[in-house]
C-alpha positions as CSV (number, residue, x, y, z in Angstrom):
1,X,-25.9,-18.9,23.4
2,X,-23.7,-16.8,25.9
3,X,-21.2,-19.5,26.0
4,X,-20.8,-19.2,22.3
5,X,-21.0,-15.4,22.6
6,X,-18.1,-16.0,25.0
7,X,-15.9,-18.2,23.7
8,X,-15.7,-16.4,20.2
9,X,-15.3,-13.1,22.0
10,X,-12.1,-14.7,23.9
11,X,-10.7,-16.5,21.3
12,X,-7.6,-14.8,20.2
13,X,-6.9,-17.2,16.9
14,X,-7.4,-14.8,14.0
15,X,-6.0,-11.8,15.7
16,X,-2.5,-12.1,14.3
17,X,-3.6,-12.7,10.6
18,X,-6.1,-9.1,11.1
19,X,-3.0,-7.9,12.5
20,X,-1.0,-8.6,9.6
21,X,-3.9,-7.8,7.4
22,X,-4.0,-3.9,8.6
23,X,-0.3,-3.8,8.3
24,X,-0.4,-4.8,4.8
25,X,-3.5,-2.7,4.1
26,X,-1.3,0.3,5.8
27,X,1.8,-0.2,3.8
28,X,-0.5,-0.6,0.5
29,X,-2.2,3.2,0.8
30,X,1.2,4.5,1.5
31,X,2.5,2.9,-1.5
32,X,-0.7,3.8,-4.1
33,X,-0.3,7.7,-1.9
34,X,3.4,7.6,-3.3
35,X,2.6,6.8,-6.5
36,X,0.0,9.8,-7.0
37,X,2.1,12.1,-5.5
38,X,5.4,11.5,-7.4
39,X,3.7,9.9,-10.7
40,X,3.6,12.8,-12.6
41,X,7.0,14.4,-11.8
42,X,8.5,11.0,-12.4
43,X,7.0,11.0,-15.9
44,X,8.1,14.6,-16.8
45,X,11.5,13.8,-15.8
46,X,11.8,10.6,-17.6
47,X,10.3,12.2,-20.6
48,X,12.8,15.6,-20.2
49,X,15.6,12.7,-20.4
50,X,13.9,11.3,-23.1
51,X,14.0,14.3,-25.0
52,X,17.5,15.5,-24.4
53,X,18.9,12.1,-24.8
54,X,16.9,12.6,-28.0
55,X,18.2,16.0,-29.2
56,X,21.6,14.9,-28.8
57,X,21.6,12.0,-31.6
């Protein structure tokens, strides 16, 4: 049992894809952060263009 404890605690194999995985995890809750943040002054500005492009018909 300690050799199998010791092997899988040296075995470096999956290390790069966990790797990968946090940095995709990272980029993910700075992408769904940016969306919160800006959503709802990106929609009022869409719909103020909206309305003026609108008005001027």
């Amino acid at each position: 049992m300690r050799e199998c404890w010791r092997r899988f605690v040296a075995d470096q194999s999956g290390a790069t894809a966990v790797e990968y995985a946090v940095v995709c995890a990272g980029i993910f809750l700075v992408a769904v952060g940016a969306m919160v943040a800006f959503g709802a002054a990106a929609t009022n500005m869409f719909n103020h263009i909206s309305n003026a492009v609108a008005g001027a018909q």
